[in-house]
Structure formats: C-alpha cells, structure tokens
N, C-alpha and C positions, 0 to 999 in steps of 0.2 A: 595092202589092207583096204578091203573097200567100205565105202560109208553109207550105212543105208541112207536111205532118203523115206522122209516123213510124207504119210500118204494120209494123212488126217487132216480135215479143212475143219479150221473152225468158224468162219465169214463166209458167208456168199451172198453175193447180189441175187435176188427173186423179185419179180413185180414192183421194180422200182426203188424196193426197200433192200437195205442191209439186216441181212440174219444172223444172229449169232447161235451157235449150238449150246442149246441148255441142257444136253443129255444125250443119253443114245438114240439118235434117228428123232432127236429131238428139236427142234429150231426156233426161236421167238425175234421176232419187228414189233417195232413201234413206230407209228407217225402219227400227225396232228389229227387223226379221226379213231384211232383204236390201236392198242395193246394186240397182234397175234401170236398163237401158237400152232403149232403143226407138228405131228408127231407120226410116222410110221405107226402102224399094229403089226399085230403078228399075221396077217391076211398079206402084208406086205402091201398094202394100200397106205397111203396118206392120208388123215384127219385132222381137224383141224378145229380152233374157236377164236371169238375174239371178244376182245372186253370194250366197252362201248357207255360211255355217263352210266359205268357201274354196275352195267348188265354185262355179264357173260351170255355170249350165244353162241352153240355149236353147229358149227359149219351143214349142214343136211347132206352131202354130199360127198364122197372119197373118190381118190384114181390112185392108181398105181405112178404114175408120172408126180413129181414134185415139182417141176417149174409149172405144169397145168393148174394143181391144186394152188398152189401157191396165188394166180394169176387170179382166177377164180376166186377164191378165199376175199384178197384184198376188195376186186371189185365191188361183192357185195356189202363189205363194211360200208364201204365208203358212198356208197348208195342206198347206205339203212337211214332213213329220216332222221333227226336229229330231233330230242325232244325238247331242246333245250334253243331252238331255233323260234327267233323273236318274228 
C-alpha cells in the first residue's frame, strides 16, 4: 500500500519573512514595519498590500513570480516614511 505524500506548504520563507497561507494562493507576514498580504488573481500574477500606522496600501505593481513580488513588496514597506517618526 503506498502513502501519498502531502504536496501542500502552508510556511515559506520570502524576503526575510516567514509566510503563512491565509487562503488559496493566499499568503500574509508580519514584522516590526507592516502587516503584508499577497494573493495570486486570476491573471495568475501576484498582488499584494500592506498595512502601515493603520493605512492599508496597495502594492502598484504585480509579476507572475512570487519570491520577486514578494521581495519587492516588502522593500518598499519598509522604505514608506514613518509618520510617526520623531
């Protein structure tokens, strides 16, 4: 009798950050600068947002590749000015 083997990832490391899957072709991170999401469409492109001192903003840009979007994504969180910066 053979045993299948589970082809489902629900972790992956991307851009430093650990992902967890919140849905189909759905993924969310968190670290100390923002809340992200990233989600496949049906274009089969990656899209993305992240939440930031309470503003949501959506990524302006998609790829088909997930570790690029991904990589992408976080940089520019993390390079959005901080308003909250003394």
């Amino acid at each position: 009798m053979a045993i299948k083997a589970t082809t489902s990832i629900d972790i992956m490391m991307l851009a430093g950050l650990t992902w967890q899957r919140s849905g189909n072709n759905c993924w969310t991170a968190s670290d100390r600068f923002a809340h992200y999401t990233i989600f496949r469409d049906i274009d089969q492109r990656w899209y993305g947002e992240w939440e930031r001192d309470g503003k949501n903003i959506r990524a302006d840009w998609s790829c088909p590749i997930l570790e690029t979007f991904a990589e992408y994504m976080v940089d520019h969180a993390r390079r959005q000015p901080n308003e909250n910066a003394h």
